[in-house]
N, C-alpha and C positions, 0 to 999 in steps of 0.2 A: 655514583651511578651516572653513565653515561648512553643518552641517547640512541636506538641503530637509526644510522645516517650522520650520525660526527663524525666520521672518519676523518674529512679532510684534517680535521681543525689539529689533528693528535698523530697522523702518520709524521708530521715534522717534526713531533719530540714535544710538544705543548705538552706539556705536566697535566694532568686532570690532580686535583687536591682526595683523597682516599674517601669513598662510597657519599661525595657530592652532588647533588641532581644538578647537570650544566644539560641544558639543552635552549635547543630553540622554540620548542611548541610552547603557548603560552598555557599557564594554568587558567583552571574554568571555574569563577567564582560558583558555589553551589547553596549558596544563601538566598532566602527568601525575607522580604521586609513585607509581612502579608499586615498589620498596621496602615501599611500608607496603599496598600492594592485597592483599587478597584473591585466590583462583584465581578466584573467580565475578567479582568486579571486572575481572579481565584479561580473563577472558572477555568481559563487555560491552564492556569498553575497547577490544578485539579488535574485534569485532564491528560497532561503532561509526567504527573507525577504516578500518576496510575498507568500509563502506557511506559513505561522508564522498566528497561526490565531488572527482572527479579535478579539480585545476586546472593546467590544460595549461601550460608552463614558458612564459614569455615569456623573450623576446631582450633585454629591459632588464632593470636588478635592480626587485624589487618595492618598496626601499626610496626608490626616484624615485618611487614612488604613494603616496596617502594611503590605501590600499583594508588600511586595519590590521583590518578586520574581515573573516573569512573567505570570506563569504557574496557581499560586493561584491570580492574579486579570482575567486572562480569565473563572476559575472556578465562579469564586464570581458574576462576571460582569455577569455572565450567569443566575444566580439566580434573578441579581435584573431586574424588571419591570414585574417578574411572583411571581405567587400567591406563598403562602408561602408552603415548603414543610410539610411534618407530624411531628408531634412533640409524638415521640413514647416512655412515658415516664412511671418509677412505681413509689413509694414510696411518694408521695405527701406529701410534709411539707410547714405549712400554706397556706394550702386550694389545692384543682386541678383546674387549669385552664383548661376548656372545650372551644371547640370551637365556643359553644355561648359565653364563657365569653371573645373572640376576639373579637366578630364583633360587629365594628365600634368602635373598640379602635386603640389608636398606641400602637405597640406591641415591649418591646423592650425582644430579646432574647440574652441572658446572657451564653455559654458555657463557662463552669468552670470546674479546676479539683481542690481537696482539697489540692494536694502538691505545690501548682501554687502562687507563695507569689503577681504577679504582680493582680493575680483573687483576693486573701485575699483583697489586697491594695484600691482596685476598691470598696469595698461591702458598706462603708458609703458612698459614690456619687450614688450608687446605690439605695439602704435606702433615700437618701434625693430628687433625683429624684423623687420616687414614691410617698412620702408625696407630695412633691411639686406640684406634676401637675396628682397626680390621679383623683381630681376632674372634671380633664378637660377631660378624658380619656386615660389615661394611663395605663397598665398594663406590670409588669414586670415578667418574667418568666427567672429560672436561672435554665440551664441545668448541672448537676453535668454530668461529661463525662470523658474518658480515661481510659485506660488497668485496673490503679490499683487506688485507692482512695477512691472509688462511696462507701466503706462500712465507711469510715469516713463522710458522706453528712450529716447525723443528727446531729454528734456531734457540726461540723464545723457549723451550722444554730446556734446550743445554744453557744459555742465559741466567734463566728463573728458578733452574732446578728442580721441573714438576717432576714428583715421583709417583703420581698416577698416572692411570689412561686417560691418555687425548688423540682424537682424531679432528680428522676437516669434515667442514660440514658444504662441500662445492655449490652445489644447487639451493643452499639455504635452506630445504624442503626440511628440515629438524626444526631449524627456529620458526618455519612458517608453523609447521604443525604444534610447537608449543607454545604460541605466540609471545617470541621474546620481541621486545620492544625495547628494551634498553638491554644495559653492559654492566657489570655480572648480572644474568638470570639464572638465579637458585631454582631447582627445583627436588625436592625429596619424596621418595616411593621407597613404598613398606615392602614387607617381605612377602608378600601377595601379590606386587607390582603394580599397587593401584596408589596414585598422586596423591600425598595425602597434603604437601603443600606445595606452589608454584611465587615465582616473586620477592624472595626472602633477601631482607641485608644481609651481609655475609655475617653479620654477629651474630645473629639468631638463627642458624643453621645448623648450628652444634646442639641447641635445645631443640629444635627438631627431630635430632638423629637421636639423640638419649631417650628420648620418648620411645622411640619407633624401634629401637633396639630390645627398651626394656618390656616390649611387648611381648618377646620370645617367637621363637620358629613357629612357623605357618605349622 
């Protein structure tokens, strides 16, 4: 997993090592040592812990998400159990997926950036997913996204060999609306079109979609 805003470090060919968290924000210890606290301590501890908002329980474990920071599984958690936001996209390579061409598929969406080596690493489980289980309804959709890359998105399809749909996402307005934070963000939607997970390492993607398969047509 990579960052959005690493670009620089990987437009030069820096290798990223396959679904490794390299970034720069620092992690935010989330321990309390209430032992050695103070009453006025517990008191804000309290106080802080009750205002901390609620993040709604998802139906998968949060340990299939990369979302180790607080902040992005309150985001994600909030997307999943509603319908899927817009997917505001130009440059269609191997076909446009329309909104008829969702429903009553499961939809797995793919944000990618082209300097993103753990996105590269991901694209043949990608690829073999879709063969695998498009007959059954599957559709996969790969969001090219991030400040700089999107004019590499063609090459990278004849490169990498993506055999789904991918477009540009120019104005970011996709990833703002599904708030991707890092490089690959999974997200999967049922055959209803409602999010049922956001966040996913690319391993646990496939057990998301056999789930959501074997629920049968809306």
């Amino acid at each position: 997993m990579i960052f959005a805003g690493e670009e620089k470090k990987y437009l030069g060919g820096d290798a990223a090592p396959p679904y490794q968290e390299i970034g720069w924000i620092d992690r935010l210890p989330m321990t309390w040592d209430y032992k050695s606290m103070s009453k006025m301590n517990l008191f804000v501890a309290g106080f802080f812990l009750v205002a901390a908002p609620t993040i709604r329980a998802s139906e998968f474990p949060d340990s299939w998400t990369w979302d180790d920071k607080p902040d992005y599984r309150v985001e994600h958690a909030a997307l999943e159990g509603k319908t899927m936001p817009a997917l505001e996209l130009t440059g269609w390579v191997n076909g446009e997926v329309k909104a008829a061409d969702m429903k009553g598929k499961v939809v797995v969406v793919d944000f990618y950036a082209t300097w993103c080596g753990p996105c590269m690493h991901a694209i043949p489980h990608n690829n073999e997913m879709l063969e695998k289980y498009k007959s059954k309804g599957l559709v996969i959709v790969g969001v090219c996204t991030s400040k700089q890359g999107q004019e590499n998105m063609d090459q990278t399809v004849q490169q990498k060999g993506i055999h789904y749909s991918t477009a540009r996402d120019p104005s970011l307005a996709s990833a703002k609306a599904w708030h991707v934070h890092y490089f690959p963000t999974y997200a999967v939607v049922d055959r209803k079109g409602i999010v049922r997970a956001i966040g996913l390492q690319p391993d646990y993607v496939e057990r998301v979609v056999q789930k959501l398969l074997s629920e049968g047509p809306s």
